[in-house]
Residue frames relative to the residue before (quaternion, step in Angstrom):
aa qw qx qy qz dx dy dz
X 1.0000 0.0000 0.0000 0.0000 0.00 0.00 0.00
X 0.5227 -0.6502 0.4809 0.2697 3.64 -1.01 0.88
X 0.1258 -0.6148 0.7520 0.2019 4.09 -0.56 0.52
X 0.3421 -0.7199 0.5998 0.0698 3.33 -1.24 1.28
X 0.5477 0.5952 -0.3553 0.4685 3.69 1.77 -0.21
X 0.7588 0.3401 -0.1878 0.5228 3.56 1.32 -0.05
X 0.4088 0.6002 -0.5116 0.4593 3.44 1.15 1.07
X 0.1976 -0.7651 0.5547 0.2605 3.39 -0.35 0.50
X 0.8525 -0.2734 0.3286 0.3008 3.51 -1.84 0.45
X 0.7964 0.3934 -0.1310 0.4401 3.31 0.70 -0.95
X 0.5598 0.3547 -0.3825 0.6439 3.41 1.35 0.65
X 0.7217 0.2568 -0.3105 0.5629 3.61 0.20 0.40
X 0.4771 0.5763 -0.5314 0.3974 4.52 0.73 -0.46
X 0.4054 -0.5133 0.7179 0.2384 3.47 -1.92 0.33
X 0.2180 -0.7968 0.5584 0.0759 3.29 -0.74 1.18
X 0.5831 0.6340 -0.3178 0.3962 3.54 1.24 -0.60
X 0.0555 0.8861 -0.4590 0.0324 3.71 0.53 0.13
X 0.2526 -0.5531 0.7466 0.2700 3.75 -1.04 0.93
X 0.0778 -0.6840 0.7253 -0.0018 3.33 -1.21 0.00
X 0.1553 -0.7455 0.6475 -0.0290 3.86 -1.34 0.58
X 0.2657 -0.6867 0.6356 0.2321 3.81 -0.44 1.20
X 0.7230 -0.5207 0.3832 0.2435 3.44 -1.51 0.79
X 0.5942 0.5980 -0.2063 0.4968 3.57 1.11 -0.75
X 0.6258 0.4383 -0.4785 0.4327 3.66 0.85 -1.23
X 0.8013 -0.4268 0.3778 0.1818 3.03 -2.15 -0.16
X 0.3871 -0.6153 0.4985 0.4722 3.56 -0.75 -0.26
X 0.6584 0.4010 -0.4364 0.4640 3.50 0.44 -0.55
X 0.3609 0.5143 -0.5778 0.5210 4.18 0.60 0.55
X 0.8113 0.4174 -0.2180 0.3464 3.42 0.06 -1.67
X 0.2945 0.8340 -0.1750 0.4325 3.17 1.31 0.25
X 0.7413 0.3584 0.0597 0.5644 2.51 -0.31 -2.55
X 0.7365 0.3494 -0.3402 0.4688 4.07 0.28 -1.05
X 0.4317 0.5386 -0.4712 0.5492 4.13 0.96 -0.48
X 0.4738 0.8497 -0.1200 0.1977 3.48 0.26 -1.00
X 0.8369 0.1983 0.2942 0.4169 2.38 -0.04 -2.36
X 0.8239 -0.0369 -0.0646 0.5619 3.42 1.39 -0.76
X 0.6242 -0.5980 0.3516 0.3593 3.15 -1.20 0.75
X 0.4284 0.7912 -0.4024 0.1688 3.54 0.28 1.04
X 0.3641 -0.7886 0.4182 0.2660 3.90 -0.16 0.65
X 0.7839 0.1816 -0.0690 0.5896 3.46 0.85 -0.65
X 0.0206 0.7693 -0.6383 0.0202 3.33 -1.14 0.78
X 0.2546 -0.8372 0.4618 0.1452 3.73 -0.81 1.25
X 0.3858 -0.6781 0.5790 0.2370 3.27 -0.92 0.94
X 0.2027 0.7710 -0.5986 -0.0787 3.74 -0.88 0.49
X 0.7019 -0.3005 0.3681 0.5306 4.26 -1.57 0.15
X 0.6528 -0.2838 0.6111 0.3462 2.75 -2.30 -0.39
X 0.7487 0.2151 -0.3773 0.5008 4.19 0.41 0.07
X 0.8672 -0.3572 0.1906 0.2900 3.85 0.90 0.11
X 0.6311 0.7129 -0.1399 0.2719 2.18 1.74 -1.57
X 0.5676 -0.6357 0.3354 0.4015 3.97 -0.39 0.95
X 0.1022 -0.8266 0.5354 0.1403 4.17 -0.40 0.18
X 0.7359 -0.1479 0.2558 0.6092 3.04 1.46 -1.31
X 0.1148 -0.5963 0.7713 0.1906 4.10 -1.62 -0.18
X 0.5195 -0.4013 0.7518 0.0629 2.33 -2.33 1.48
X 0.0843 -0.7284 0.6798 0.0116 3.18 -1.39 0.67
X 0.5260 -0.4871 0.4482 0.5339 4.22 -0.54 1.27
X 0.7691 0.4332 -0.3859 0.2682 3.61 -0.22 -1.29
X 0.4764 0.6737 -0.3902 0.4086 3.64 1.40 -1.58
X 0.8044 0.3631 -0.2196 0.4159 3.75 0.34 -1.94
X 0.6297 0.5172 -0.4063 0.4134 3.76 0.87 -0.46
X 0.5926 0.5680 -0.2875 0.4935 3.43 0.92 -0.57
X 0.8445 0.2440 -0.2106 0.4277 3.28 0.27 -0.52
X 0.3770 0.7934 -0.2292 0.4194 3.39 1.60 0.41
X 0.6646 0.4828 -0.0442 0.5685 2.36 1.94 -1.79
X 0.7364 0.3331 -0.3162 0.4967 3.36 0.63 -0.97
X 0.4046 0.5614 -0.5687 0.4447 3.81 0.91 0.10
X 0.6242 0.5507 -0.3029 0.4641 3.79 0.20 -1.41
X 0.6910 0.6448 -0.1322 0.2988 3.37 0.52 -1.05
X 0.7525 -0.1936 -0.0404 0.6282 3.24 0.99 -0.81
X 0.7976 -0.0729 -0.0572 0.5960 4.23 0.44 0.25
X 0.5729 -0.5889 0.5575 0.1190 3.06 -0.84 1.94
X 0.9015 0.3268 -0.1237 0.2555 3.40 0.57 -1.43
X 0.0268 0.8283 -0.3484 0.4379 2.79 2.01 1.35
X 0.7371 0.6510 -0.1028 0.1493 2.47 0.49 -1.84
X 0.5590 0.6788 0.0163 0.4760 3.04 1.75 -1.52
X 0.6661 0.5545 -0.0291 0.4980 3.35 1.67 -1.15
X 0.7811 0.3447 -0.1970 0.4820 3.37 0.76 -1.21
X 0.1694 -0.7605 0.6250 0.0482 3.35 -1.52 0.65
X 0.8135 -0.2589 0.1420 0.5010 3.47 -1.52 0.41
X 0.6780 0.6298 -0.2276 0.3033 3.18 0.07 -1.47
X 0.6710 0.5955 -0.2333 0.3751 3.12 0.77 -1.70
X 0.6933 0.6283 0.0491 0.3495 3.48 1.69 -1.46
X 0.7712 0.4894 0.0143 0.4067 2.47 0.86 -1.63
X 0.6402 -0.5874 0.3748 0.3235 4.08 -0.69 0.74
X 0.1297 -0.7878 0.5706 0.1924 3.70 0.12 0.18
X 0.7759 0.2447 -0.2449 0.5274 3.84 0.33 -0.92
X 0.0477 0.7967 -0.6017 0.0321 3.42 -0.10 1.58
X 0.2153 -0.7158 0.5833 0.3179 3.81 -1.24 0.34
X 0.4613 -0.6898 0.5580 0.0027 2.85 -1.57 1.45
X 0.0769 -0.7484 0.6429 0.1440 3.43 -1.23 0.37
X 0.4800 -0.6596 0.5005 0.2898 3.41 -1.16 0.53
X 0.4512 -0.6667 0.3778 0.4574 4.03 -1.26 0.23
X 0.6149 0.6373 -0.2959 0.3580 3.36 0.80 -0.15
X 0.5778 0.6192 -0.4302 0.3127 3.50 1.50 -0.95
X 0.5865 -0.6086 0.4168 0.3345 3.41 -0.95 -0.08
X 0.4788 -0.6245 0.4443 0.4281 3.96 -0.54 1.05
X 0.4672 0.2590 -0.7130 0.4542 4.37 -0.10 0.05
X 0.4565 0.6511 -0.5509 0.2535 3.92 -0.36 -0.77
X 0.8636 0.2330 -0.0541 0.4438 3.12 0.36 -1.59
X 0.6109 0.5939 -0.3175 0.4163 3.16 1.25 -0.09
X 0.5365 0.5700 -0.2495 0.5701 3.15 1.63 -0.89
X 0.6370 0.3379 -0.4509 0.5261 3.92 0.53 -0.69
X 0.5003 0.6257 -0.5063 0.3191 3.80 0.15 -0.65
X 0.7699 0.2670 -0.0995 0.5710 3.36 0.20 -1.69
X 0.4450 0.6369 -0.3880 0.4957 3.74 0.69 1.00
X 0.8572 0.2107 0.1527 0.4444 3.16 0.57 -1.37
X 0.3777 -0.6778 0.5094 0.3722 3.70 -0.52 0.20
X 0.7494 0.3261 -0.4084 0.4065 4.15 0.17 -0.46
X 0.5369 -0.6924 0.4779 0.0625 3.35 -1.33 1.24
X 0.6823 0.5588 -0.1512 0.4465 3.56 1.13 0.30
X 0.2277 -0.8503 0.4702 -0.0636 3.82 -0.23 0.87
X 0.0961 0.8336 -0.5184 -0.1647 3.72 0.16 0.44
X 0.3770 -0.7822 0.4267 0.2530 3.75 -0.58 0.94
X 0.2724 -0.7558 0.5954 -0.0059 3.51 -0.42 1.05
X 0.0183 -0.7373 0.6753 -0.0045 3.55 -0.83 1.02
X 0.8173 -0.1832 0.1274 0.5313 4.35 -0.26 0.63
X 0.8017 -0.3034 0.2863 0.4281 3.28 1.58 0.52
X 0.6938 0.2080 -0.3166 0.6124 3.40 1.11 0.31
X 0.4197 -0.7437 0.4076 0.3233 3.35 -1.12 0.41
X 0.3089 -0.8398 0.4240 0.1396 3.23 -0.94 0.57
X 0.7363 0.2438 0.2069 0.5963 3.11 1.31 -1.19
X 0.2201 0.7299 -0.6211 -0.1817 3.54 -1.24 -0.18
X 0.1650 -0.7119 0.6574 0.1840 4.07 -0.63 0.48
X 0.3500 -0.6114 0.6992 0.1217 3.32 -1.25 1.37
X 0.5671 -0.2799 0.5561 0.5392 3.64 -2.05 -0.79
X 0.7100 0.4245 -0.4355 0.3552 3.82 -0.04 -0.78
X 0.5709 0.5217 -0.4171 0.4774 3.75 1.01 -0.61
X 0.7696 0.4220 -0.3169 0.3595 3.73 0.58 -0.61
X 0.4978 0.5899 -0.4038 0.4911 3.70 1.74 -0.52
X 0.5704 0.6792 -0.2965 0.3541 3.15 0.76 -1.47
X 0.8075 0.3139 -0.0780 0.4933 3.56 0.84 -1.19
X 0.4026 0.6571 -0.3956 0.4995 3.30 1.49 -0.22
X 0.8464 0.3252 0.0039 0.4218 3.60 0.60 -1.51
X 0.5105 0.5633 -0.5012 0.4132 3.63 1.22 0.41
X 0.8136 -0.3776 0.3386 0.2842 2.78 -2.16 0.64
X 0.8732 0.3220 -0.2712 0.2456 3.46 0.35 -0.33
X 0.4928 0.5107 -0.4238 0.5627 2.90 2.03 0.63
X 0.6083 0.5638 -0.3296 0.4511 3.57 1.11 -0.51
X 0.6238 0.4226 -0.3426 0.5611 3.45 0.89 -0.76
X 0.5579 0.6395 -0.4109 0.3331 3.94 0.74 -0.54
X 0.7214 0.5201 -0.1736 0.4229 3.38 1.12 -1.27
């Protein structure tokens, strides 16, 4: 039987990553909200390095209070401006209870994976259900 407390992060993370440099716009962050079915979008430098994540709610929220008081705000603000700065991070090696354990900790649903400083990865709660409920743990039991 597989122990799921000794899989690390990096067998179960989403390696494909939109991503958004700090500088771009909000109407980008938008357009990528938008466009794909994603909940959490990191914001990282010109070398990669993680700064921060946009969260759907982070960009709706401030949508709103754009709307709210000067449309032409809007035009003005960038990632950064938006975007969580004190993000927790998980390494690829740590072990999924790790990340599971911060989940059911915390209220935000999202984990960027950090490898010496660049990001590599990020595993959400849906990345961990997702693996909770495949065939080859089900067939395991």
């Amino acid at each position: 039987m597989i122990k799921v407390q000794s899989i690390p992060v990096s067998e179960v993370m989403s390696r494909d990553l939109l991503i958004i440099r700090k500088d771009e716009m909000l109407g980008r962050v938008n357009e990528i909200f938008r466009a794909y079915n994603i909940h959490h979008l990191p914001v990282v430098d010109a070398h990669g390095q993680l700064c921060g994540i946009i969260s759907k709610a982070d960009q709706l929220r401030a949508n709103h209070l754009i709307g709210l008081y000067n449309q032409a705000f809007h035009e003005e603000v960038t990632a950064q401006d938006i975007m969580t700065r004190q993000v927790a991070t998980i390494g690829p090696d740590e072990p999924l209870q790790k990340a599971a354990d911060v989940f059911l900790s915390n209220i935000f649903h999202a984990l960027p994976v950090v490898d010496r400083g660049q990001l590599i990865g990020i595993i959400t709660t849906h990345d961990l259900l997702r693996f909770s409920y495949s065939e080859e743990l089900l067939l395991d039991d």
